[in-house]
C-alpha positions in Angstrom: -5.3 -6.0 4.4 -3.0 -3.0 3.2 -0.7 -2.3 1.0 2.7 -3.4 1.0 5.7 -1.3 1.1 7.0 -0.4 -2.8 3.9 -2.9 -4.1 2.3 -1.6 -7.2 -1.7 -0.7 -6.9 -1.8 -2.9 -9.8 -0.3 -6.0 -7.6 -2.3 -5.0 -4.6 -5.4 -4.6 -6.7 -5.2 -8.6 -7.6 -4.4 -9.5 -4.1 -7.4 -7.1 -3.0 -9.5 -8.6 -5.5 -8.5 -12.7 -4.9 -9.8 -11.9 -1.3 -12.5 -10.1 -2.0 -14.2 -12.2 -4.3 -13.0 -15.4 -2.4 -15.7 -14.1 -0.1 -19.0 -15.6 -1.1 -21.9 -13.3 -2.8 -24.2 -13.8 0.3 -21.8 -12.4 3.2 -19.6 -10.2 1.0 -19.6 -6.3 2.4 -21.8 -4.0 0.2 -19.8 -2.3 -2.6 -19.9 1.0 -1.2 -18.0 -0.4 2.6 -15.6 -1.8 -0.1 -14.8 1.4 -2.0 -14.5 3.1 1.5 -12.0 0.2 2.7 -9.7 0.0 -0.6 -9.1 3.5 0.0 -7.9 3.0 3.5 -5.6 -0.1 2.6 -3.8 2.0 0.1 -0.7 3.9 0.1 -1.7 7.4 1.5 0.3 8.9 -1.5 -2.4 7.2 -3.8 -5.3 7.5 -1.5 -5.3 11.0 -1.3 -5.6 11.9 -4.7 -7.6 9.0 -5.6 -10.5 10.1 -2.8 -10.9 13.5 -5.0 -12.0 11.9 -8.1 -14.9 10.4 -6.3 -14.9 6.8 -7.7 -18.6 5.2 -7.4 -18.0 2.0 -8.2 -14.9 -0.4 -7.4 -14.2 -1.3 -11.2 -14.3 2.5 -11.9 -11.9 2.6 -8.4 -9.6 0.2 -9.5 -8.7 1.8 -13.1 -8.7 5.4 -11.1 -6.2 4.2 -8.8 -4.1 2.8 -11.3 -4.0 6.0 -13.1 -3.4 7.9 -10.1 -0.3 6.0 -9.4 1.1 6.3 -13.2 0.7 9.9 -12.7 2.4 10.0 -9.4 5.7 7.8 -11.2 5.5 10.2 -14.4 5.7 13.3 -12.1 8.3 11.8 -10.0 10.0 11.1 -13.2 9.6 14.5 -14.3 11.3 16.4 -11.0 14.6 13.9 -11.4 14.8 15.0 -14.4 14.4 18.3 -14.2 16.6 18.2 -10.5 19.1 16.2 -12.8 18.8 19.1 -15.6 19.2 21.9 -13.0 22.7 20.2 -11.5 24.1 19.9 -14.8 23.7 24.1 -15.3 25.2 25.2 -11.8 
């Protein structure tokens, strides 16, 4: 399981977490394998920045990864504007 192209961490988090907890308690993968694996099925873009705020625990992951892609809109955001701002002067 990855993430789709253009789908939201916060749509691929409730896809990711209807499978995982489909998965009954006794043969589910330990929490840590699961950390390590939602990182890998995420966007790179997120991943990478979500991997340095060192997440222990997948709820803590989740809400981490959700913030880490709000940032990466606002600054997005932020250099269109600013691009947009810059075109208007020359």
């Amino acid at each position: 399981m990855h993430s789709r192209i253009n789908e939201t961490v916060r749509v691929f988090k409730k896809r990711f977490q209807n499978f995982y907890f489909s998965i009954p308690k006794e043969i589910r993968p330990p929490e840590a394998t699961t950390i390590v694996y939602y990182l890998v099925a995420l966007h790179p873009n997120v991943s990478c920045y979500l991997r340095k705020r060192g997440s222990q625990t997948l709820d803590k992951m989740f809400i981490d990864a959700q913030e880490v892609e709000d940032n990466i809109w606002a600054f997005g955001k932020l250099l269109d504007q600013n691009i947009h701002a810059n075109m208007e002067i020359i």
